[in-house]
C-alpha positions, 0 to 999 in steps of 0.5 A: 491476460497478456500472457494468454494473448501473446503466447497462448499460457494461462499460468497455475504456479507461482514462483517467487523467491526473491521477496524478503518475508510472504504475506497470505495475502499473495496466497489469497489473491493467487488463489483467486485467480485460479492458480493453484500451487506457490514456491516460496524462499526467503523465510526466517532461517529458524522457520525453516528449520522447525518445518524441516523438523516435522516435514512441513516444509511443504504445507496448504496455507490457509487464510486465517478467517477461513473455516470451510477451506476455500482459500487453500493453496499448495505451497513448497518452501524450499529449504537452504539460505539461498535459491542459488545452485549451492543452496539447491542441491543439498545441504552442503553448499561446498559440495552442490557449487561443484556442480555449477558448471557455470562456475568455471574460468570458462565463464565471467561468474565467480569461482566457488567460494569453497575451494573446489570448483567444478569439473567437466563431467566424463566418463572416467568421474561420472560414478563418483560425480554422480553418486556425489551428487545423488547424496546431496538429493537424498539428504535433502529429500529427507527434509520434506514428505514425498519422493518427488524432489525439486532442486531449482538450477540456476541463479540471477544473472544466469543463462546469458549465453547459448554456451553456459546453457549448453555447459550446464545441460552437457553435464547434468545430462550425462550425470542423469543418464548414469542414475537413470541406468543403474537400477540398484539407485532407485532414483529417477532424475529429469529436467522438468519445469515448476509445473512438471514438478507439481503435477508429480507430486500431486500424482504421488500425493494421490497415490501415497497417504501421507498425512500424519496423525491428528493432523489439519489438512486440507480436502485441496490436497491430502498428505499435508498440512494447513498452516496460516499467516505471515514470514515477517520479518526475514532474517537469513543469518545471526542477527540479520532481521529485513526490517530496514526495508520498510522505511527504505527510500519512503519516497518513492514508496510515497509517490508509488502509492500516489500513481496507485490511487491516481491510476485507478481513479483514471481507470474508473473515469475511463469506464464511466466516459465509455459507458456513458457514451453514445456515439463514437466522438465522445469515445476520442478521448478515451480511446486515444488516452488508451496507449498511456494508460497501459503504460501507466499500468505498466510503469506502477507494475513495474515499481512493485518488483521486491527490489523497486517499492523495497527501495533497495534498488541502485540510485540509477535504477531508483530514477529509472523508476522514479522518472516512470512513475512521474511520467505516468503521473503527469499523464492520467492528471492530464487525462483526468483534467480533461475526462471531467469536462466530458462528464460535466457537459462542458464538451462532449467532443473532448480529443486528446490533443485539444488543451484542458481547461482544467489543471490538478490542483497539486503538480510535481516539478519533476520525478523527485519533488514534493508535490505542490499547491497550485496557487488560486488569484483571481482578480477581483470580480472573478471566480476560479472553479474548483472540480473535485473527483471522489473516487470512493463508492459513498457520498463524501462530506470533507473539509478540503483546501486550496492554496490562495495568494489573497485571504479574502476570498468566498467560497460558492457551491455549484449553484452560488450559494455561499458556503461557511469557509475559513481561511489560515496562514501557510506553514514551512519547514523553515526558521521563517515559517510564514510563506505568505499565502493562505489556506482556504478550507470548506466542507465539501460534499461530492457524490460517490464515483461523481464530480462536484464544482465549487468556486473560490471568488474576489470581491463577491458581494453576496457572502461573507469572506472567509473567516480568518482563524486566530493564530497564537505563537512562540517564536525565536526572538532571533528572528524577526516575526511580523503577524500577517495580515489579516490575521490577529496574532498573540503570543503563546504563554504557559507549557501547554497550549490546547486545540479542540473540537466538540470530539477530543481536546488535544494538548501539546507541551509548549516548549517541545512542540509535542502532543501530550494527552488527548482528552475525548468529550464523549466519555471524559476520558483521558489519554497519555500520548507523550509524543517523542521524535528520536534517532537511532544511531545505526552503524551497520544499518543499510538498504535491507537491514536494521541494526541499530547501535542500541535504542533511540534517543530523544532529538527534540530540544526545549525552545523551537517555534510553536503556532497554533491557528484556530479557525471555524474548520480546522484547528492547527498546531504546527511545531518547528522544532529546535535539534541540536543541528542548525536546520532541524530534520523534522517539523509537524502539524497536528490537525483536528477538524470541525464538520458535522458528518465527516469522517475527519472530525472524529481523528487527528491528523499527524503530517511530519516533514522529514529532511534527512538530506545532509551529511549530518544525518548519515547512519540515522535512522528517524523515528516518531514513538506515541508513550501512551498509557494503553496497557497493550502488552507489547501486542499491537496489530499490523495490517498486510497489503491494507487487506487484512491485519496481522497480530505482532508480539514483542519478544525479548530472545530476538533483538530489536530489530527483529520485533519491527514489522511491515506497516503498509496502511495501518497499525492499532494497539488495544488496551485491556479495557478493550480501548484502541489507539490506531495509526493510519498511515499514507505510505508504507513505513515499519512499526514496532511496539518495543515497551508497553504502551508504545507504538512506533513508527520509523519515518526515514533512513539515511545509511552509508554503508552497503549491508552486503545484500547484493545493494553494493551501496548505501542509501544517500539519496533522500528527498525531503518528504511528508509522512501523514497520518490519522490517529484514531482512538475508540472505546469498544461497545460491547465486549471484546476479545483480548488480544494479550491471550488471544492468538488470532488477528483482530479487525478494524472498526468500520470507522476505521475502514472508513478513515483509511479508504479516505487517507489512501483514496483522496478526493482528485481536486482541479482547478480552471485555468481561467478565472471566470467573471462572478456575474456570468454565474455558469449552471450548476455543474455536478455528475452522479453515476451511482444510483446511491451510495454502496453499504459501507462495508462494500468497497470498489477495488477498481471500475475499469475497462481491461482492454481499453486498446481493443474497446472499440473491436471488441463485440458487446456480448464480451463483456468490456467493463469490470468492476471488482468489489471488496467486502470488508471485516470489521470489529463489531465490538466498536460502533458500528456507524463511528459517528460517520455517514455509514447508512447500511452494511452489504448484510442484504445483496447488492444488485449490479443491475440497479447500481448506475443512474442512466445506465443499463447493465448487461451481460453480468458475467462473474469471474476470476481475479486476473479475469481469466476463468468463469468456472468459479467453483475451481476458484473457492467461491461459493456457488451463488457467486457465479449465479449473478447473471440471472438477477443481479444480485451480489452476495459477498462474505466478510473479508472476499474479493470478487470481480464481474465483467459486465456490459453498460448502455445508456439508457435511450 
């Protein structure tokens, strides 16, 4: 959109040559948004050369659900190691760097590493200059099916003067004339530009059959083709594999995927305070809120670059990037504090330079800090109010917590009515693991899209206190350890200590502090997990790659802290474990969760606090590895962009490092039986499956020495962080493929879908500022714009206004809102409601119209995903896509994604 607005250009090709490895996932959004073609780079070398081998480098890649064709897309992979000018020309780089005329000591860019440099192009060596070059253009057109041939002119860093240009202009110009003048060459040379080059060969591709015999193709373009899935894990020489990427600086990638959940549920918030709103004075706040709001969209845009999430980017830059994203942090919780009070009634006149009365529940001191609890303390005879904002398109029953300074404390609904509550000590990563506050946990439930109060009171007569969990220990006789109050403490006695709901039993080995086995109630099955935390010793390991010096050996010593605290609500396993280094580099809870439909109730919940922040730790590499007794075969399934799965096989002709992958939200395993063991993770992190039965999962990195990818440094600036994830293990209902011989990617469960929308879209929590007086007893304050919950396989992608800068000028009849709905796939060889609250699938259609409480929907307009283009059929969709304005109703396949622009008014 703001291409279109600024310069007028709706772009159909997509460049991207800098991404280490491509998922389809990019292919089929791109798609969707009406572009067109894609060129593409960095691929394993030896990709590049079987495809050169059969002419494939340039291909239609094809989502791999996809049988009727509608997710094609035209791609040119281009061939050599590199996309500078001696990787573009040819195939011999020696011979194309002289003809980079950059490359001389006119200019400050480095000489050709060859030997021969360029020289100036004249009369007397442009025969031999040209056909020189024209070689290098043949030989590299053999490589793919047409005539038309692109050679990319440029480099990073180039083009910074009018001279260099010119240099490079001057000197290609007068080589095409010679080729274009000699007729005997049959070559016709141009400068052009990406979309020049598509168009030709499109033209040609019309012209010229050039489809080879039994061939897949596509109805999008003949003469290629049709290839499906992903290029990972890059490797560009030897034994180079990307994969240290995945877990580079995860950090930031931490917080990145924070600002990402926070800018939208701002974004949905925006939308539901404009169309609730009826007069120009509740349009203050947002419409003021507007300037940030772009910028926080920018700032997140921004850290998506392939050297900024990747974390291979240099310290300076990394807290540009990081003082941006907190920045823009701080901003939407500010707003989101405030838009709440309009949505409650509280004030409808909220400015945005009025103060909030509320404030987030968690903050952060600055760009490169942990996020922490706000401590709640009344005195006594107060209450402070708790605002909770579910983001999510379905009702949300969840166990939740606050930070209290007291442990006696009650907590109230919305209506005073007294709510069953449990209250735990707070843990650290410290030899003194006791802070001295508490946990207070209670079973939430909150409208989807809506708001719900809770209040956390002192001294409120008329309901019980929170329940104090019961807490057994094994500490270090060292220190001196005093149980606190008012919690009954006993010592942890025997090797195994055990935590269980009425779902699973989980039993841990006392000395090391690590989950064993996990027996499930259900089916009284029982299984391995032999939890092992290790290191790899990685010498020439850096930003971008992982070598590691061999496997990883076990870190953890007999003889750390254990506590196990057992409550009402949740049950507790907290290991500080004993290394061989003073300050151990890693501590971990293990979590199960007592609420009758909740989601929570059915996984173990895993949080690793990691500090990899001295010298100690230098050129290691810290891993988590699950030992389980699923016989997986070495296959396990990785998900791309928490959009679909991807099938990963370990093989023994690549090293180790090559059978790494990216895990951005999910990894499962699946034994013969058709039994899962599946890993939700909060942040992106690399996974690998090395021996049968084992899924692991690198946790951080800490390298000294660049790796000679163009970092210039190593990666040193580590941040004590947490990493959580959800475990879940299922039996299949009925029978299921097995994905040992089965080549195609597997889905999740609907469970499964259901455990990472709540881990990576949380519940926002707001706490007052000031307390108020437990007998002024305010009414009840709750907001529900949605007239139900959505099917649960139908997720909201985002609710927003694009434009919020030109709300207010722009006329109703444009369509100011857009929601984008996603129509999730899922096994349905595992149980379809998974013990949660899924009422129904999105089988029958879902009607916009009827989707709000209160609010009239107008003017339902279906259209692409960059909301560009209203002829859906140029996009993929099926026909009845583009019919919705006539009767609401929307329709999605399996595995779609698709956006509306509509209108909303109140109802009078």
């Amino acid at each position: 959109m703001w291409l279109n607005e600024t310069i007028g250009v709706i772009p159909k090709n997509s460049w991207a040559i800098d991404p280490f490895g491509y998922s389809p996932t990019m292919a089929y959004l791109l798609r969707r948004m009406g572009f067109e073609n894609m060129l593409i780079q960095r691929t394993h070398y030896e990709v590049k050369k079987e495809l050169a081998l059969q002419k494939n480098l340039e291909y239609v890649w094809r989502q791999s659900w996809d049988s009727e064709e509608t997710t094609d897309i035209f791609v040119h992979m281009m061939p050599f190691y590199s996309y500078d000018i001696p990787h573009t020309c040819g195939p011999e780089p020696a011979i194309c760097c002289q003809f980079d005329f950059a490359r001389t000591r006119a200019f400050s860019y480095e000489l050709c590493p060859w030997g021969q440099d360029p020289v100036e192009t004249n009369q007397e060596n442009v025969q031999e200059r040209a056909l020189t070059l024209l070689d290098q253009y043949k030989k590299k057109s053999t490589l793919y099916r047409t005539n038309t041939l692109l050679v990319p002119l440029g480099d990073d860093f180039r083009y910074i003067s009018i001279e260099e240009a010119e240099a490079q202009f001057r000197n290609y110009q007068m080589l095409f004339d010679y080729i274009n003048l000699n007729p005997n060459l049959n070559t016709e040379a141009k400068f052009g530009t990406l979309d020049d080059y598509f168009r030709t060969l499109r033209e040609e591709a019309d012209r010229v059959n050039y489809s080879l015999p039994a061939e897949v193709g596509s109805g999008q373009i003949s003469g290629f083709p049709s290839l499906s899935g992903d290029f990972f894990t890059y490797s560009d020489r030897q034994q180079d594999y990307w994969s240290g990427y995945y877990v580079s600086r995860p950090f930031f990638k931490a917080v990145d995927r924070v600002l990402e959940h926070t800018l939208r549920a701002s974004e949905m918030m925006m939308a539901l305070l404009l169309g609730y709103c009826q007069r120009s004075q509740c349009e203050k706040l947002p419409i003021s809120f507007s300037h940030k709001l772009t910028a926080a969209r920018r700032n997140l845009a921004l850290f998506q670059h392939h050297d900024g999430v990747t974390g291979t980017a240099k310290d300076h830059v990394v807290e540009d990037y990081g003082t941006r994203m907190h920045t823009a942090l701080q901003d939407l919780q500010i707003f989101m504090s405030k838009g709440i009070e309009v949505l409650l009634g509280i004030r409808h006149d909220k400015a945005e330079q009025n103060p909030a009365r509320f404030e987030p529940e968690q903050v952060r001191s600055k760009y490169d800090a942990q996020p922490v609890h706000r401590v709640i303390g009344a005195p006594e005879g107060h209450a402070h109010s708790v605002v909770i904002f579910n983001p999510l398109e379905q009702r949300r029953d969840e166990v939740v917590m606050v930070i209290s300074n007291k442990p006696d404390v009650t907590v109230l609904d919305s209506n005073w009515t007294c709510v069953e509550s449990q209250v735990s000590p707070e843990w650290q990563h410290d030899k003194k693991i006791f802070t001295g506050r508490h946990r207070v946990y209670w079973k939430a439930s909150v409208p989807p899209m809506g708001l719900e109060t809770y209040y956390i009171a002192i001294g409120f007569a008329g309901c019980e206190k929170s329940k104090p969990a019961e807490v057994r220990i094994l500490f270090d006789k060292s220190i001196p350890f005093s149980c606190p109050s008012p919690y009954s403490c006993s010592t942890l006695e025997g090797d195994t200590a055990e935590i269980q709901n009425r779902h699973q039993t989980l039993t841990f080995d006392v000395k090391l502090g690590l989950l064993q086995k996990i027996k499930r109630v259900k089916d009284d099955s029982q299984n391995i997990i032999n939890e092992e935390l290790g290191m790899y010793a990685s010498s020439e390991s850096g930003a971008y790659l992982f070598k590691p010096n061999g496997e990883a050996q076990s870190i953890i010593r007999s003889g750390g802290q254990m506590v196990i605290s057992k409550g009402p609500l949740v049950q507790e396993a907290f290991s500080y474990s004993k290394t061989a280094w003073d300050k151990s580099p890693i501590s971990h809870s293990t979590r199960i969760y007592n609420g009758e439909g909740t989601v929570q109730e059915l996984i173990i919940e895993k949080e690793y606090h990691v500090e990899l922040v001295t010298h100690d730790f230098n050129d290691r590499e810290l891993i988590v590895r699950y030992k389980t007794d699923y016989d997986n075969g070495r296959v396990f399934f990785s998900d791309l962009n928490g959009f679909q799965m991807s099938r990963r096989e370990t093989y023994n002709k690549i090293p180790l490092q090559g059978n790494y992958y990216p895990m951005p939200s999910l990894a499962f395993m699946q034994g013969s039986s058709g039994h899962r063991f599946s890993v939700h993770t909060r942040q992106s992190l690399g996974v690998a499956s090395l021996r049968n039965g084992w899924l692991e999962i690198m946790l951080d990195r800490r390298l000294v020495r660049d790796d000679g990818r163009g970092l210039g440094q190593g990666v040193m600036d580590n941040r004590p962080m947490n990493v959580l994830f959800h475990i879940l293990l299922e039996s299949n209902v009925s029978s299921t493929s097995n994905p040992i011989s089965n080549p195609l990617p597997l889905s999740p469960s609907l469970l499964s879908h259901s455990i990472r929308a709540h881990l990576n879209y949380p519940m926002h929590m707001f706490v007052s500022k000031k307390p108020v007086e437990t007998s002024a007893r305010p009414p009840p304050l709750s907001f529900s714009p949605l007239a139900s919950s959505l099917p649960c396989d139908l997720h909201i992608v985002n609710f927003k206004v694009p434009r919020p800068l030109k709300y207010s000028q722009q006329p109703i009849e444009d369509s100011r809102f857009v929601v984008i709905l996603q129509r999730r796939h899922w096994d349905n060889s595992y149980c379809r409601k998974g013990g949660s609250q899924c009422v129904s699938v999105a089988d029958e259609p879902v009607n916009l119209f009827y989707m709000f409480k209160g609010l009239a929907v107008l003017n339902v307009k279906a259209t692409s995903l960059n909301l560009m283009h209203e002829d859906t059929e140029m996009l993929g969709y099926p026909e009845q896509f583009g019919d919705v304005a006539q009767e609401g109703h929307v329709l999605i396949s399996p595995m779609e994604i698709q956006a509306y622009k509509l209108e909303l008014r109140p109802h009078q």
